[in-house]
Backbone bond lengths (Angstrom), bond angles and torsions (degrees), N, CA, C in turn:
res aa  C-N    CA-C-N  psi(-1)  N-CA   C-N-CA  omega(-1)  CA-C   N-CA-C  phi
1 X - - - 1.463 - - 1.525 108.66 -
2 X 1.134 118.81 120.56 1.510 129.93 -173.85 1.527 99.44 -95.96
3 X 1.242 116.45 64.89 1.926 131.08 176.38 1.455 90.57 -78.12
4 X 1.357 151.00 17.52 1.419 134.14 138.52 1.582 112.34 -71.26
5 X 1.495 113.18 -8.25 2.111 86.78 -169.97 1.707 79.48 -97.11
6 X 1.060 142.68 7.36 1.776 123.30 -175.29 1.738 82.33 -79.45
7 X 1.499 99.33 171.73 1.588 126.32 165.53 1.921 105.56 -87.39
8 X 1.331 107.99 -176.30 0.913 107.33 179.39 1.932 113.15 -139.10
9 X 1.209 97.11 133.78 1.562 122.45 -171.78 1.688 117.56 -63.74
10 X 1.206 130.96 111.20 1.330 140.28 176.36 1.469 104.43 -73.71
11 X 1.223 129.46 24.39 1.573 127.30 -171.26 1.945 94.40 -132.56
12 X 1.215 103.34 35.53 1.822 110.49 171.04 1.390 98.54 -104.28
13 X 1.454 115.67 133.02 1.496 111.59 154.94 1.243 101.61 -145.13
14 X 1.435 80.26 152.74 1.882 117.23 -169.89 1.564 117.07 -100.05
15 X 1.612 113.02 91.92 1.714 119.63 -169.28 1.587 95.54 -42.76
16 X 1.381 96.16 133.05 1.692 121.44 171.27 1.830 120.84 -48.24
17 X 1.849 88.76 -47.84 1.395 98.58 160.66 1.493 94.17 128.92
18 X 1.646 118.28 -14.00 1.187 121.29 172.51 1.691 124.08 -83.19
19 X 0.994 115.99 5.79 1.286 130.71 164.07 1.692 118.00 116.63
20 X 1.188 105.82 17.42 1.722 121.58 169.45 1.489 89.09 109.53
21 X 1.047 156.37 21.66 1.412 144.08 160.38 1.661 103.22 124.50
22 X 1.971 89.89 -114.12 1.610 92.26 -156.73 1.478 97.40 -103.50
23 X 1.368 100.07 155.81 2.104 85.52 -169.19 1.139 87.52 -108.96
24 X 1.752 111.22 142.13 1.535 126.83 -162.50 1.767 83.67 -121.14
25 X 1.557 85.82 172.64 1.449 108.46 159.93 0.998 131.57 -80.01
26 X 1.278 132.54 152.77 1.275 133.60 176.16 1.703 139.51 -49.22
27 X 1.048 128.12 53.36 1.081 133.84 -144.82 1.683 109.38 -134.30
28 X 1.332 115.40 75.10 1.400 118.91 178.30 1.476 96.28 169.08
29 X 1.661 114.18 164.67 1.058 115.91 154.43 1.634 121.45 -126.29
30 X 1.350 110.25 -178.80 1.736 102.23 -167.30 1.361 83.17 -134.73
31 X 1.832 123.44 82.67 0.968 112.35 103.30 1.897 97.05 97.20
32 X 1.207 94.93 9.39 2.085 114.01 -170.24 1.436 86.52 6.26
33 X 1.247 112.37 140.57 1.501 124.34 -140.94 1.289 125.67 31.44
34 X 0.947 128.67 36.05 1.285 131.61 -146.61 1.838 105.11 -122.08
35 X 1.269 158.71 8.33 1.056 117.80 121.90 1.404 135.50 -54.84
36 X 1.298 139.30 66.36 1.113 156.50 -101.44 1.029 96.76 -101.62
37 X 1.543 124.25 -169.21 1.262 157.75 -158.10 1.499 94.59 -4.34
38 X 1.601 110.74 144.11 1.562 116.77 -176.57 1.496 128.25 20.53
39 X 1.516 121.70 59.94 1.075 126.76 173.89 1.596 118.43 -83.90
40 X 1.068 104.91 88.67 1.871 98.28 -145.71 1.783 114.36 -67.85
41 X 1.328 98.52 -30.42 1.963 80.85 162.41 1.124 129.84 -77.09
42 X 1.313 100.50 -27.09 2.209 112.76 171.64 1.677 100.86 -48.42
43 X 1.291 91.52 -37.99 1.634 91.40 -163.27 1.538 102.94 -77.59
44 X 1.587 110.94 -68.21 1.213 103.88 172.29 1.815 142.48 -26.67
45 X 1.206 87.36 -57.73 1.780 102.63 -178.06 1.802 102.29 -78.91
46 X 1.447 117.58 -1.47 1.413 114.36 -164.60 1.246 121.74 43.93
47 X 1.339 118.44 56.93 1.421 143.78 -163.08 1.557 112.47 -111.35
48 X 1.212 162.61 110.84 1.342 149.58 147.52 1.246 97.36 -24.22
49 X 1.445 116.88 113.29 1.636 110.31 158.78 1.406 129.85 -49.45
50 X 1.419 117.94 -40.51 1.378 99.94 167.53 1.389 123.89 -84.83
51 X 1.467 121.03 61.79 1.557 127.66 170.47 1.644 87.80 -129.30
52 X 1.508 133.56 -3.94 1.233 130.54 174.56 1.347 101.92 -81.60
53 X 1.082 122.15 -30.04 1.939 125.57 -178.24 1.572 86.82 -55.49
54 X 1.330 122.99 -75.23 1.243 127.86 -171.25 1.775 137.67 -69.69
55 X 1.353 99.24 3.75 1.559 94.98 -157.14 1.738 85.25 -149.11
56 X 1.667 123.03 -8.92 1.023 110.97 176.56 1.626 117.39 -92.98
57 X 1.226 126.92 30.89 1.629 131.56 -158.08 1.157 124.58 42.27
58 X 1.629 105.00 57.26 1.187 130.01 179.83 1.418 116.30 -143.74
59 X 1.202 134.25 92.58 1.846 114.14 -166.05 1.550 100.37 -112.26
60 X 1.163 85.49 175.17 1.882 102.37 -176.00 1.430 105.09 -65.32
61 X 1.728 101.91 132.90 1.940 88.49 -172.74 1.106 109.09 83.80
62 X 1.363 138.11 -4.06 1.613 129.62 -172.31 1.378 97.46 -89.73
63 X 1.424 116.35 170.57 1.186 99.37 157.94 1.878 117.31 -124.06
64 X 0.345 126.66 127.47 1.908 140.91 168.57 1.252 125.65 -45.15
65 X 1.817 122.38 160.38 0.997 85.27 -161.56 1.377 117.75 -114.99
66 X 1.211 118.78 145.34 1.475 111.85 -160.55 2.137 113.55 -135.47
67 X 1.436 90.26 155.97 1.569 87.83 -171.09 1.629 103.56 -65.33
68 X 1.545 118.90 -49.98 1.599 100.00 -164.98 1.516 85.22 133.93
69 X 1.342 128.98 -17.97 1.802 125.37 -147.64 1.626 95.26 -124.14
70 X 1.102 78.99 147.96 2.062 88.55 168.65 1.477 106.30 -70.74
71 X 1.264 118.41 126.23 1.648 116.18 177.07 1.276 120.26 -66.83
72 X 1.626 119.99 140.06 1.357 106.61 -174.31 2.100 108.07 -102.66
73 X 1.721 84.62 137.51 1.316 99.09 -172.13 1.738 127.92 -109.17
74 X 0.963 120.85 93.38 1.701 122.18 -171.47 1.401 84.75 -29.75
75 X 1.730 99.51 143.57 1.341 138.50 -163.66 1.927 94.39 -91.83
76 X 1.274 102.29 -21.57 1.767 90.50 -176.94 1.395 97.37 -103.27
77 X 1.220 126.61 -69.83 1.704 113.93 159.23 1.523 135.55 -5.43
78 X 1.640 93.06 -39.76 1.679 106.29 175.11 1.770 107.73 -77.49
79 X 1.100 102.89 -40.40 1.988 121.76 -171.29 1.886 72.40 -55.61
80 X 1.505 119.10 -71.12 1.614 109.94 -101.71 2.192 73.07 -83.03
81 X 1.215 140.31 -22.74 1.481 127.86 161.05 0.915 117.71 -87.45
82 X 1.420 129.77 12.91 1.600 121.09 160.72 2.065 96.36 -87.97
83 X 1.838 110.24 -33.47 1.536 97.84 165.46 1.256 137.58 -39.50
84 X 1.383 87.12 -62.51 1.881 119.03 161.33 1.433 104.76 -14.04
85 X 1.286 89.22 -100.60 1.203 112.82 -165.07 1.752 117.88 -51.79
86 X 1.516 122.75 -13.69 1.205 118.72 -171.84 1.595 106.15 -104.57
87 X 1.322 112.36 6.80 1.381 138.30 -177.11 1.364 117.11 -93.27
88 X 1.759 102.46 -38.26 1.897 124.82 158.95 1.130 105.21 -68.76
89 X 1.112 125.70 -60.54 1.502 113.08 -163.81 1.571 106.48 -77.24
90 X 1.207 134.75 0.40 1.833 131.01 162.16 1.463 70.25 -82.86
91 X 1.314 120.41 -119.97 1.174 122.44 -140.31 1.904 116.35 -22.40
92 X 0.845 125.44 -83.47 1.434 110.70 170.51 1.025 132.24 -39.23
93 X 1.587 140.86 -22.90 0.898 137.37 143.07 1.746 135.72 -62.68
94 X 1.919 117.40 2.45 0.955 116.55 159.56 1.950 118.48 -109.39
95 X 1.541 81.76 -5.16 1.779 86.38 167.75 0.831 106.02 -89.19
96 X 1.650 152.68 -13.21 1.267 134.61 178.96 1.046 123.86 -97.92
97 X 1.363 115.65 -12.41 1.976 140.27 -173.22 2.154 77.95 -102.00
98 X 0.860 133.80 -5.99 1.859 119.36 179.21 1.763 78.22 -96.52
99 X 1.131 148.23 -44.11 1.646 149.53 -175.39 1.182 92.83 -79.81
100 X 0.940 158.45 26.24 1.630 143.82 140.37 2.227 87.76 83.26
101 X 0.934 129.65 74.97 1.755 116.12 -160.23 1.742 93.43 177.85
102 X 1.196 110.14 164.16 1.420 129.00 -149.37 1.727 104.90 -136.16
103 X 0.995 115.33 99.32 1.434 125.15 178.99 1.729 108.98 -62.78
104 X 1.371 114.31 124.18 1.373 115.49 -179.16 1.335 97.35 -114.43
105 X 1.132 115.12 118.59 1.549 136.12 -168.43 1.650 115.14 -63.56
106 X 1.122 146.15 120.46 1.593 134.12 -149.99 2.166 87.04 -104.32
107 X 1.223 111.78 152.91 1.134 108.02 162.56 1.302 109.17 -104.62
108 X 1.503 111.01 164.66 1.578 123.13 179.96 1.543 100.53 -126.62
109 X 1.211 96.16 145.39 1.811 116.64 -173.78 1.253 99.41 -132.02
110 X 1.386 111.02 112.39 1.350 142.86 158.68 2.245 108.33 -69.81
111 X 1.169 88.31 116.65 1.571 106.00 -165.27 1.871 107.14 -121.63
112 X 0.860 122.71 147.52 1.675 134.37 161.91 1.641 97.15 -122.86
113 X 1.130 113.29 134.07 1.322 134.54 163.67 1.276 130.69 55.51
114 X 1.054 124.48 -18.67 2.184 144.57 157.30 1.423 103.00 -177.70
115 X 1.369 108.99 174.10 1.052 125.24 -142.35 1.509 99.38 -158.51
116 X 1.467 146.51 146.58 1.686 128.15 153.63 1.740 81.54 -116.38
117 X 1.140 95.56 144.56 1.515 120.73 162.54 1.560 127.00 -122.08
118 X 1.023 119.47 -168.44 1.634 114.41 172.11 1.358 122.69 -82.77
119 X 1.620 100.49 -1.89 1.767 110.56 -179.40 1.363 92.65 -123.75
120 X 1.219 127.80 26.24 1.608 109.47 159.66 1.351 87.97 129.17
121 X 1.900 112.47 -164.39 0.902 131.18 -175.39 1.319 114.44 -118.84
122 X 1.604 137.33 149.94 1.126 136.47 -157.18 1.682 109.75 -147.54
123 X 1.338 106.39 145.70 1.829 122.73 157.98 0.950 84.23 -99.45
124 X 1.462 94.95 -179.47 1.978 163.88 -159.65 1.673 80.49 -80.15
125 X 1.466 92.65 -62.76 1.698 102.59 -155.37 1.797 107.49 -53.32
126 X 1.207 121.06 2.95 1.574 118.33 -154.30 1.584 99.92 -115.11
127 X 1.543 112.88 3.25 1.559 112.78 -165.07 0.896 126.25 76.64
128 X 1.521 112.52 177.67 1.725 126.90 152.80 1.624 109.45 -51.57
129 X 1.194 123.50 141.35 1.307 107.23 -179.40 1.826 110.15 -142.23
130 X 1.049 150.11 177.25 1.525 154.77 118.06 1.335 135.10 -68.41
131 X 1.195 126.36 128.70 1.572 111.09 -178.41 1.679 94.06 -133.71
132 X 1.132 113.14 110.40 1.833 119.29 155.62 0.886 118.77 -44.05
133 X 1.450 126.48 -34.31 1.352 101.43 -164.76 1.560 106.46 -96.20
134 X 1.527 127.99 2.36 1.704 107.64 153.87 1.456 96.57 -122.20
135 X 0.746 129.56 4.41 1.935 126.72 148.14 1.942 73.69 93.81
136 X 1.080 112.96 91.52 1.534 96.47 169.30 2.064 107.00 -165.13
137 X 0.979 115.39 127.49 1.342 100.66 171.34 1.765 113.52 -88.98
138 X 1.525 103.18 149.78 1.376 121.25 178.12 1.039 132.43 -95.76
139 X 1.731 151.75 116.20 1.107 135.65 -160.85 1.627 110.41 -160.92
140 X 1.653 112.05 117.05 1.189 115.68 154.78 1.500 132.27 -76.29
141 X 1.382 108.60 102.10 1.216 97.67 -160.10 1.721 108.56 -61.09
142 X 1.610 143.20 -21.27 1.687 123.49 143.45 1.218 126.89 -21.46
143 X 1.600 117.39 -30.30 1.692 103.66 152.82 1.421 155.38 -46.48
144 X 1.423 91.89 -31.55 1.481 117.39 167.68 1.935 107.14 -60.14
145 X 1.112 100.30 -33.66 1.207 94.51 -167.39 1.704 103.09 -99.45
146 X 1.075 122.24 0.31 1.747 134.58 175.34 1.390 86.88 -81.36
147 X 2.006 130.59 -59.16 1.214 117.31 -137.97 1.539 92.19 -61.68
148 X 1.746 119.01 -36.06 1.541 117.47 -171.34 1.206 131.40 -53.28
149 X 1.713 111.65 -39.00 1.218 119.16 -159.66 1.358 117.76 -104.35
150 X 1.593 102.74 -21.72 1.894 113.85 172.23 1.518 106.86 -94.31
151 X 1.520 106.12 -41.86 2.044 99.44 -157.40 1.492 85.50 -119.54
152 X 1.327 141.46 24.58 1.493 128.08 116.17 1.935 89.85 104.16
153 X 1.135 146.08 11.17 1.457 131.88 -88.82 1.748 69.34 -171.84
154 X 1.355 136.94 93.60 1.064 141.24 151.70 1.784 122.89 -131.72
155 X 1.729 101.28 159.25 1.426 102.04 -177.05 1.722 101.63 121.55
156 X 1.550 98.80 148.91 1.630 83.52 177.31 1.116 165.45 -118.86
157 X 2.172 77.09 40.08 1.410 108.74 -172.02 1.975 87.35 -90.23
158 X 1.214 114.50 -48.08 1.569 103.47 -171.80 1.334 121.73 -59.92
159 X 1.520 116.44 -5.79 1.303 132.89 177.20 2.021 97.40 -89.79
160 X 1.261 111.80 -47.68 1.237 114.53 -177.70 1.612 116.28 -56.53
161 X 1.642 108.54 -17.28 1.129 114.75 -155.10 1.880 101.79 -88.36
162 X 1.606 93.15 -33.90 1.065 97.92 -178.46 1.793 117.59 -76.21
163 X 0.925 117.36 -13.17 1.419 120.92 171.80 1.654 116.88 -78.60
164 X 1.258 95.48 -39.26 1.736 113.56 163.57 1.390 118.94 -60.31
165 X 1.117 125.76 -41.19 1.408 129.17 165.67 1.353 120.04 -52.95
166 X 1.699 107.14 -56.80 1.365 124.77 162.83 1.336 96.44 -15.78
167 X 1.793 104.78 -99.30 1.414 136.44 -156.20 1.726 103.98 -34.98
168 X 1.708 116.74 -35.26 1.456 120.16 176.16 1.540 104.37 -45.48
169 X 1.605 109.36 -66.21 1.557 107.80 -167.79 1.770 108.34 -44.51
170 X 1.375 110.75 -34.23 1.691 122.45 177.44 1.489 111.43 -58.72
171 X 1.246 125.69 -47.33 1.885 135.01 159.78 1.751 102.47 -61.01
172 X 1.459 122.48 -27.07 1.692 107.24 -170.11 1.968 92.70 -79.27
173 X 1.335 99.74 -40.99 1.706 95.92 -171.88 1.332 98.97 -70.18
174 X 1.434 128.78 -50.02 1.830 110.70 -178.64 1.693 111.65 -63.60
175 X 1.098 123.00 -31.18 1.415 102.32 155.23 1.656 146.48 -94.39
176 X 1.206 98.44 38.36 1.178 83.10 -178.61 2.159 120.59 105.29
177 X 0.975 99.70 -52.90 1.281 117.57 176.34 1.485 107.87 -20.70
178 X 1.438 125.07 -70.46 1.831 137.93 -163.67 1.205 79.31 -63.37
179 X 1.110 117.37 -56.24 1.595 90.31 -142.16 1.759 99.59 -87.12
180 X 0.820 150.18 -8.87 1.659 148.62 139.30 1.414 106.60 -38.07
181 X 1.286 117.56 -63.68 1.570 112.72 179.07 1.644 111.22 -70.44
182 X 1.282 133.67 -34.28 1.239 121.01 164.72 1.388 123.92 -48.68
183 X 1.408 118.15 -44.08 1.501 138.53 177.37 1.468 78.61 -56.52
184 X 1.369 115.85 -95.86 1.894 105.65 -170.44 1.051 137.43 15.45
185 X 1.601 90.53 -70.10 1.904 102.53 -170.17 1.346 84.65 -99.05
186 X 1.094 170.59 40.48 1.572 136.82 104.35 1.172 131.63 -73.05
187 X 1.475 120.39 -4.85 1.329 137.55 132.73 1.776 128.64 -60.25
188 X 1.000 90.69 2.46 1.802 103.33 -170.77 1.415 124.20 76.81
189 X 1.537 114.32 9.32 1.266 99.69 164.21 1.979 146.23 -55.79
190 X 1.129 112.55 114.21 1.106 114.37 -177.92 1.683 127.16 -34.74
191 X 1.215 118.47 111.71 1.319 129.16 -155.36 1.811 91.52 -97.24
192 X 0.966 103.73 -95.27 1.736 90.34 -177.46 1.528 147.21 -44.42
193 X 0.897 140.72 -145.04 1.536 130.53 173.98 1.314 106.53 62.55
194 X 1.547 94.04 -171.48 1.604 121.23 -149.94 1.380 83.01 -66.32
195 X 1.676 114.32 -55.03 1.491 129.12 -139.27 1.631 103.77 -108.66
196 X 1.501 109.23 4.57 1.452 104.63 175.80 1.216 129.36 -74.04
197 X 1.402 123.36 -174.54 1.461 123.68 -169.62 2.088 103.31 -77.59
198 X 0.755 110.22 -48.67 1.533 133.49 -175.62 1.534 88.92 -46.37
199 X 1.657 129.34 -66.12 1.070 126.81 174.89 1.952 124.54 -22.98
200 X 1.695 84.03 -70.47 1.429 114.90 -175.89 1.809 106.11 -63.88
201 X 1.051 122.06 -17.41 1.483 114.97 -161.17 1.957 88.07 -93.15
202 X 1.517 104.16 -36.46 1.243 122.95 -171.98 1.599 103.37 -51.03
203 X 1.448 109.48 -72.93 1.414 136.08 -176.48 1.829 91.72 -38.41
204 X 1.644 107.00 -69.99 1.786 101.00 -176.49 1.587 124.47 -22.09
205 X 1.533 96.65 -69.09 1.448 107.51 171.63 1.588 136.21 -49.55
206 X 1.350 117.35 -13.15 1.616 154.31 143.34 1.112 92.95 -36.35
207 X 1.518 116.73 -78.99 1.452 117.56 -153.41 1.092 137.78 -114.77
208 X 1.488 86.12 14.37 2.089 116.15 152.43 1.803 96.09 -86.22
209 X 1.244 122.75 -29.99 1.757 107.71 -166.29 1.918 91.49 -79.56
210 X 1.288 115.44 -25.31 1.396 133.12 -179.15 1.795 102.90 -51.47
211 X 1.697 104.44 -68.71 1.394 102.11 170.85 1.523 150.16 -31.62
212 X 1.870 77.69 -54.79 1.648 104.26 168.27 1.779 104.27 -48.01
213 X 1.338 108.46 -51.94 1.844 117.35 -153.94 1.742 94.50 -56.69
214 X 1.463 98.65 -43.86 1.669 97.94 172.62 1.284 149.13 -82.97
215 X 1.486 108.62 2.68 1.179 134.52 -175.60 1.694 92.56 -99.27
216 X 1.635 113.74 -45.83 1.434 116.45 -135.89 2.124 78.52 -75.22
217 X 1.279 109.95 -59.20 1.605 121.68 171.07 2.001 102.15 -28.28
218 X 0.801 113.97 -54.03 1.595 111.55 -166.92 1.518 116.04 -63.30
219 X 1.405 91.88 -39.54 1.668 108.10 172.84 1.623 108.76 -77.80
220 X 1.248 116.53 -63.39 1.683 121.10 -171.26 1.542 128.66 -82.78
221 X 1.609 98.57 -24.76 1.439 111.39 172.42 1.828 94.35 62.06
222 X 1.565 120.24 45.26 1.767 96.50 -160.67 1.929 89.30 -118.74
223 X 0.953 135.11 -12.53 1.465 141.22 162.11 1.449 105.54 -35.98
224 X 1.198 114.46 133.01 1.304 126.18 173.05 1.223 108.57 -105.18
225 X 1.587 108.69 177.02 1.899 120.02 164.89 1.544 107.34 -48.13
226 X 1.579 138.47 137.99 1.238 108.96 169.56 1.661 134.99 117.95
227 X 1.666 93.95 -45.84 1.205 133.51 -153.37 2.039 101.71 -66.46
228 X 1.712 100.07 -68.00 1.089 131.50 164.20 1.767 115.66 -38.82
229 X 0.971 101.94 -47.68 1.805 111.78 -173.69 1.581 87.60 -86.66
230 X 1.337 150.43 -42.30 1.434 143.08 -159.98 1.821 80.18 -83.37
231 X 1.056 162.53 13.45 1.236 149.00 174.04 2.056 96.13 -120.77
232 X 1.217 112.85 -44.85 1.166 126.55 -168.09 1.853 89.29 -53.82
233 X 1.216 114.56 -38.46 1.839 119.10 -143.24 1.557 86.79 -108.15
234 X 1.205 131.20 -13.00 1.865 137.68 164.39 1.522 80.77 -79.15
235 X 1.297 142.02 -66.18 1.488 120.05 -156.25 1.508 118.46 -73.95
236 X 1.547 106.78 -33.72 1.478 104.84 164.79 1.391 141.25 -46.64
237 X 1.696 94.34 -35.28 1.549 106.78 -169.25 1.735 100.46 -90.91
238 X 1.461 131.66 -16.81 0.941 109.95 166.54 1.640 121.38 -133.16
239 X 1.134 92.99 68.92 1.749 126.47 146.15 1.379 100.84 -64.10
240 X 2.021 104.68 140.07 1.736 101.34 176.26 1.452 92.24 -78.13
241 X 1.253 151.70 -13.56 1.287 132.36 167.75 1.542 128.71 -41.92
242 X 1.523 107.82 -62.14 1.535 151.46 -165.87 1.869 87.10 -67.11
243 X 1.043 111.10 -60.06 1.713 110.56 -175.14 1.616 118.03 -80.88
244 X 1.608 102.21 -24.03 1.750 102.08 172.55 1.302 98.66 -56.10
245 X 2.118 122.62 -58.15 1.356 130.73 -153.66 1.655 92.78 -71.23
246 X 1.183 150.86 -31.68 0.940 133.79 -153.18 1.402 106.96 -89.03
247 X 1.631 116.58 -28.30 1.463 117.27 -153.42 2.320 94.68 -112.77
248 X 1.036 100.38 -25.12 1.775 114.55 173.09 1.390 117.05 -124.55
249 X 1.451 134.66 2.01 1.188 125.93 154.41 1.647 106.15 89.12
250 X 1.771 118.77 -15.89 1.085 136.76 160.38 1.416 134.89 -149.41
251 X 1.371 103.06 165.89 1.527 116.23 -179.05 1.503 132.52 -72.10
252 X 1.488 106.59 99.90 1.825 86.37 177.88 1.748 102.16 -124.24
253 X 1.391 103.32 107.17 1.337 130.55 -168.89 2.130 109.90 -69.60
254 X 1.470 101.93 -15.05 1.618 102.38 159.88 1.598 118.93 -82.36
255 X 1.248 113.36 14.60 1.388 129.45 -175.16 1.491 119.09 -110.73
256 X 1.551 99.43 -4.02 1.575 87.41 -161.76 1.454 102.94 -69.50
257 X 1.207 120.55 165.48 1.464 138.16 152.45 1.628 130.38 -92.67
258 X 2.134 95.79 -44.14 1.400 95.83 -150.69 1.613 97.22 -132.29
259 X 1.444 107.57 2.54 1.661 94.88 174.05 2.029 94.30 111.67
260 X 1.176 96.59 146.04 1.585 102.52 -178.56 1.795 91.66 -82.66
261 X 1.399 101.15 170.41 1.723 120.73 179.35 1.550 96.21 -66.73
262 X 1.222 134.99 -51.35 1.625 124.46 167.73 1.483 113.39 -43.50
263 X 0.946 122.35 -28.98 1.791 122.78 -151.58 1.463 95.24 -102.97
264 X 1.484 110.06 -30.14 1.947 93.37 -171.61 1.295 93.70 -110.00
265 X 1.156 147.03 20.78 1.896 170.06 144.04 1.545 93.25 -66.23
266 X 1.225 125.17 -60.40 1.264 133.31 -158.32 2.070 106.06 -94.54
267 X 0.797 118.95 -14.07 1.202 107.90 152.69 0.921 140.21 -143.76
268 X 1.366 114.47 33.61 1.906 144.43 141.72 1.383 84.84 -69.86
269 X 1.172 142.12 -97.41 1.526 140.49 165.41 1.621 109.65 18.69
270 X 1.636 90.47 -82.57 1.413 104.99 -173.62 1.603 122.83 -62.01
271 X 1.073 120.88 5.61 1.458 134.77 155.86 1.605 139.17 -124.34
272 X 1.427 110.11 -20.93 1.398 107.33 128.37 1.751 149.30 -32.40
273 X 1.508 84.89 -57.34 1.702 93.42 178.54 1.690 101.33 -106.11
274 X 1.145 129.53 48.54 1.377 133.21 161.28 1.794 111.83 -151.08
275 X 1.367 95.72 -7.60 2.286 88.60 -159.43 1.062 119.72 7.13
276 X 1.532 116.87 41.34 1.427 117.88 153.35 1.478 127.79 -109.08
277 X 1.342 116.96 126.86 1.409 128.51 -159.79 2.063 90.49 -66.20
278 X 1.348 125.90 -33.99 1.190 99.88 -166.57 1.721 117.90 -72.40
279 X 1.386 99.48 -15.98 1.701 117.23 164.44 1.627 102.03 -37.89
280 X 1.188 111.01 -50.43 1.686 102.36 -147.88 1.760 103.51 -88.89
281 X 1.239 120.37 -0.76 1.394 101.98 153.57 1.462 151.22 -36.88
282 X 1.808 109.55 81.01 1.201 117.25 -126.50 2.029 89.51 -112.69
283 X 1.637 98.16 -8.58 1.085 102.74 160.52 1.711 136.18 -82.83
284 X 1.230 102.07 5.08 2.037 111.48 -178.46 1.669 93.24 -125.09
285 X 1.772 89.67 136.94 1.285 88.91 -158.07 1.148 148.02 95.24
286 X 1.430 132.09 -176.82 1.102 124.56 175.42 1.480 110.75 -101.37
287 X 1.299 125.96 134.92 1.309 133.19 -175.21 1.640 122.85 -45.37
């Protein structure tokens, strides 16, 4: 991936070191399954990641623990998600101006070790994540180096992919999405499983990071040989199937969170080779 011809995004920030600013209350959600893409203890323990905000000795409003120092961030690491990310906001910002609609740009906060946000407080251990309620994505950049060495998952389109996914949950809250699925489950809709909402909200964001890959190619031409399959083999390996068998030796499909390795294969797919948002209706049907 040649992420030097993108521009670069003024919506990066770099944690102070005091623990992301001002510590709020608890008041948002991320997305029910929703510290998303490779959240590796959610996955592991078959946990909703965001019950680790709350149940991991960390509460909303808490504060975390932090040196006091601005974290220091490799200067190319910083370039190559300020690309990223300034690559999401063109692309989403010309699908929403083609809908007659106004792209509100999400910021990303670059974090070492926790974080407080507007949905609580956060580790390393909790992933990349989304939080609605300050419209912002979360990211230790030591993840990059987890996706390599645990979920096999290197290169820096599969790293790109995961920021793209992010930015999806950021298009589910500007449209509408959270709060449809919130309405859901206070009706009792079933949030986990094969066939739950958590699944399906999961799968969406798949194939909004899918869009981006095809939009971002049309504009930058910056994808290499390779590129596509190193994102394809990040979605394979973390299917709740692929990570149940790896981490329990079996499958328990009332657990899912995020969609089996076929299902987020299949609509990363399905929004890649269409960049059309009506493709990713991941809620009609079967997932």
């Amino acid at each position: 991936m040649d992420w030097q011809k993108g521009g670069s995004s003024n919506n990066v920030e770099i944690d102070s070191g005091d623990g992301g600013g001002p510590r709020f209350g608890g008041g948002g959600r991320m997305g029910l399954g929703g510290l998303v893409v490779l959240a590796l203890l959610g996955w592991i323990f078959f946990k909703n990641p965001l019950a680790l905000l709350d149940q991991g000795g960390t509460q909303p409003g808490a504060p975390t623990q932090t040196s006091g120092q601005p974290i220091q961030v490799d200067p190319q690491q910083q370039a190559f998600v300020s690309a990223v990310l300034h690559s999401t906001e063109q692309t989403w910002g010309e699908i929403f101006q083609a809908h007659g609609a106004t792209y509100a740009e999400p910021k990303l906060h670059l974090f070492s070790g926790g974080v407080n946000t507007a949905c609580g407080g956060a580790t390393t251990a909790v992933g990349p994540f989304y939080c609605p309620g300050d419209q912002k994505v979360y990211l230790d950049l030591a993840f990059f180096q987890q996706l390599q060495d645990e979920l096999h998952s290197s290169g820096d389109f599969a790293r790109a992919y995961v920021i793209a996914h992010e930015v999806g949950h950021h298009v589910q809250k500007l449209t509408g999405v959270f709060d449809k699925v919130d309405e859901a489950r206070r009706r009792g809709a079933p949030m986990d499983g094969a066939d739950g909402l958590s699944v399906r909200q999961e799968l969406q964001a798949d194939c909004y990071a899918g869009i981006w890959a095809n939009h971002s190619q049309k504009d930058l031409n910056w994808l290499q040989p390779g590129d596509i399959e190193s994102a394809l083999n990040a979605a394979s390996h973390i299917g709740d199937d692929a990570l149940q068998q790896q981490a329990q030796g079996r499958v328990r499909p009332d657990t899912f969170t995020h969609g089996t390795s076929a299902q987020r294969v299949k609509w990363f797919k399905a929004g890649f080779e269409s960049g059309d948002m009506a493709q990713c209706d991941t809620f009609a049907g079967e997932p």
